[in-house]
N, C-alpha and C positions, 0 to 999 in steps of 0.2 A: 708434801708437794702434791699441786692435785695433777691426774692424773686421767687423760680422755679416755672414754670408755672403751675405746677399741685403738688404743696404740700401735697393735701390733694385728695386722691381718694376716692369715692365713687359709691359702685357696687351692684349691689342685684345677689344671688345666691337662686333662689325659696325664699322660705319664710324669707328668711335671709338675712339683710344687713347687709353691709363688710364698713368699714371706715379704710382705708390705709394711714398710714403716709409716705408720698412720697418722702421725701428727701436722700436716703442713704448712697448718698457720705459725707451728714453732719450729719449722724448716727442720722437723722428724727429729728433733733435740732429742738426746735419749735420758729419760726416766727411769729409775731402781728396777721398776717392773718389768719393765723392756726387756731388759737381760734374761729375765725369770723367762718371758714370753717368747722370746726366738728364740733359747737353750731348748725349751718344751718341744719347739717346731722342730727343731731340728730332730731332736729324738725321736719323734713322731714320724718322720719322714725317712729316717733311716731305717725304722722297722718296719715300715711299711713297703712292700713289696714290689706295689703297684706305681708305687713314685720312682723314678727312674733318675733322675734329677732335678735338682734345684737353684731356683734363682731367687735371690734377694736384690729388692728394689726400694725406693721411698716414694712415695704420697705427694704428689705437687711438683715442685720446682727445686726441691735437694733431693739426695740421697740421704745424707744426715748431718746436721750444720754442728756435731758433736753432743757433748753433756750438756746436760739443762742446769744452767745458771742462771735463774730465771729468781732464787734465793740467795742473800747471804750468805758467799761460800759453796753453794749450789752441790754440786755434785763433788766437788775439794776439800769437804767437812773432813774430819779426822776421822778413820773408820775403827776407834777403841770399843764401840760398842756392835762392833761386828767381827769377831776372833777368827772367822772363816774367810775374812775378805783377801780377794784374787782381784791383781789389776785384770783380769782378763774375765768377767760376772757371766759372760754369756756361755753356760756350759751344756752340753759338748761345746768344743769349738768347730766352726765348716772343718777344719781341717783334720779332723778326727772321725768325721763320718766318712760311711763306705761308697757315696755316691757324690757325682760333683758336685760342688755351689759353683753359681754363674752369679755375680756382685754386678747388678743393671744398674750404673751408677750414674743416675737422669739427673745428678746435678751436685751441689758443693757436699761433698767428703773433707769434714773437718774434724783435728782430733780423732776420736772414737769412731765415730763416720769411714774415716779414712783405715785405724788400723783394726776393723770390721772386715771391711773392705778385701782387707790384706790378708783375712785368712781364706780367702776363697779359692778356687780353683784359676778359675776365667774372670778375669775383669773384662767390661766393656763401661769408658767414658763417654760421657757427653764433653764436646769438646770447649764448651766453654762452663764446666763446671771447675770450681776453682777447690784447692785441696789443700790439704798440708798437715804435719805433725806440729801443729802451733802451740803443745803442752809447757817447751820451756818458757814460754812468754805468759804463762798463766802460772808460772811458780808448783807446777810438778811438772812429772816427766810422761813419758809417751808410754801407753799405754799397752797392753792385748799383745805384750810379747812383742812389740813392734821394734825391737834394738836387733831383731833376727829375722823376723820378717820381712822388714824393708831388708836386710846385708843377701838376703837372697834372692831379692825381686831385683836389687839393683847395684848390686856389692858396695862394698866397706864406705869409698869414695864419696859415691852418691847419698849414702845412707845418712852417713856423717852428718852432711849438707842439709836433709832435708829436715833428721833429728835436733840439731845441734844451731840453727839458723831460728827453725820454727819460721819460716815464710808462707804464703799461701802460694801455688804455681795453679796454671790454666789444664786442663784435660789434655789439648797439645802436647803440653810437655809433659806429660804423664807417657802421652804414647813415645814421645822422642826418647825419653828418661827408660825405655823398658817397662814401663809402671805396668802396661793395661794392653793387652790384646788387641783392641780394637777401640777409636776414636771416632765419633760421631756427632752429627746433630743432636740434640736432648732429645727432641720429639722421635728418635729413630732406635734407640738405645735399648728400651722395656723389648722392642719388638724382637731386634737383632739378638738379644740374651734369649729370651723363647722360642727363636729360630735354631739356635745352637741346642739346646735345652732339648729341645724336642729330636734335632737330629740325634743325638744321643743316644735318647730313650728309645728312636726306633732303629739305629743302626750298631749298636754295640751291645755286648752279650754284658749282661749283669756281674757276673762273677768277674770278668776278665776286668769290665772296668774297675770295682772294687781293689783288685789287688793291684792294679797298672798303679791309682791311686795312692793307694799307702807306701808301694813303690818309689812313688814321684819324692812322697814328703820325708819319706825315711832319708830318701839322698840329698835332702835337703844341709842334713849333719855331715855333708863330705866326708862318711864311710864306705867307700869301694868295697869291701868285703861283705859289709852287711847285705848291701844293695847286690852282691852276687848272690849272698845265700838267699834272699829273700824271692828275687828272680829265680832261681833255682827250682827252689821250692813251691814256686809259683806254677813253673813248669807241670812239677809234677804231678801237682794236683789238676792243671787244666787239659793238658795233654790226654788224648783217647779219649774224654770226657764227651759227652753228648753235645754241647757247645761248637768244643774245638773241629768235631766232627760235620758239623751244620755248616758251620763256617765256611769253610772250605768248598765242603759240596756246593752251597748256595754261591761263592764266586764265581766258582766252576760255570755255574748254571747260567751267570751272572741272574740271579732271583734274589729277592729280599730274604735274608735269613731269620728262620724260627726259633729263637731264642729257646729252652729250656731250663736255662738255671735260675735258682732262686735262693737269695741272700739268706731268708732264714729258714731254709733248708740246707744250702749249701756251704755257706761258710765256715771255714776251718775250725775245730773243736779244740785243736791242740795245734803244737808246730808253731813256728815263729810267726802266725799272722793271726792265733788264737791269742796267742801273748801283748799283742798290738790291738788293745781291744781299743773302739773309737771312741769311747767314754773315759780311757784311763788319761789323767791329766797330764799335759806335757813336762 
């Protein structure tokens, strides 16, 4: 399958890396390599210090119109000659890195596209990008862990619907549906995601987002217990901390706060959120 020279862009804009789906004459259809190419970015960005958060975006007028079938079979080939193959190719996934993904989704999220999409932090739609888990109408199933990711973006009901119908819906009903944080013009969406993006990077202390983060996704497995010890422990590593102490002072002050902490300094070596490393597979 050939494949454009730069599929996959990757760009920093101050504290914030950009990951662009590069194809848009094939409305960011995704190619074998792709997968290879955002897994790298993301790795890239989470060891990187200076990256504070990330947005993923597409190229033109989609976000990603899904797998490139553009072959016989396309991307649905039998994977016997691949013994390693995961429905879910893009490794790490967003949702195993220590910093957000913000999904600036300027246009149709389909298939792959869509459960991409799903593992980010913040969605923002364009609101007349059209979307959907359309895998059972192409003879497999839905992809990237998407039988758990949509049951917690929009629980069992919805999920059902959206798995199990395989329809395409409007960004509208994405925001109505719970799907997406915020609903937009297309042309306003890239912006709006780097707005957030940035707020981020300048108003939240690294560490604390970090663990808020794995926080969020661990309670995503409606463990109450876990999600206390996790908290807990969260506590007690950020408490008196140089951060927690900035913090504070600088509301006080009402001042911009000087951030001090740094991920690959600070990051737990042990303790339950050493054990939760962002790399180890779901």
């Amino acid at each position: 399958m050939e494949v454009d020279p730069t599929p996959v862009l990757v760009s920093r804009d101050g504290g914030v890396g950009v990951i662009t789906l590069n194809r848009p004459e094939k409305l960011n259809a995704m190619a074998r390599e792709m997968y290879r190419m955002i897994g790298a970015a993301y790795a890239e960005f989470d060891a990187d210090d200076g990256v504070r958060a990330i947005v993923l975006t597409g190229a033109g007028r989609a976000f990603c119109a899904g797998a490139d079938l553009s072959t016989r079979g396309g991307a649905f080939r039998a994977p016997r000659d691949r013994p390693r193959f995961r429905s879910s190719p893009a490794r790490p996934l967003a949702f195993q890195l220590r910093k957000p993904v913000i999904a600036a989704i300027n246009g149709h999220a389909i298939g792959v596209g869509l459960t991409m999409a799903l593992h980010c932090d913040l969605r923002i739609i364009a609101a007349e990008a059209k979307w959907g888990a359309v895998q059972v109408r192409r003879g497999v199933v839905s992809d990237a862990i998407s039988h758990w990711t949509l049951v917690q973006a929009l629980g069992t009901a919805k999920a059902a619907e959206v798995l199990l119908l395989g329809r395409l819906y409007l960004g509208t009903d994405a925001q109505a549906m719970g799907l997406t944080n915020e609903c937009l013009p297309a042309s306003a969406v890239l912006a709006r995601a780097m707005e957030i993006a940035h707020e981020i990077a300048g108003e939240t202390s690294p560490l604390s987002m970090a663990f808020s983060k794995r926080i969020l996704w661990a309670a995503a497995n409606g463990d109450a217990r876990l999600v206390d010890d996790l908290e807990s422990e969260a506590h007690r590593v950020l408490m008196g901390a140089p951060d927690a102490l900035e913090g504070g002072q600088a509301a006080y002050e009402k001042r911009p706060p000087h951030w001090q902490s740094v991920l690959s300094r600070d990051w737990p070596t042990d303790g339950p959120f050493a054990d939760e490393s962002p790399f180890v597979d779901p």
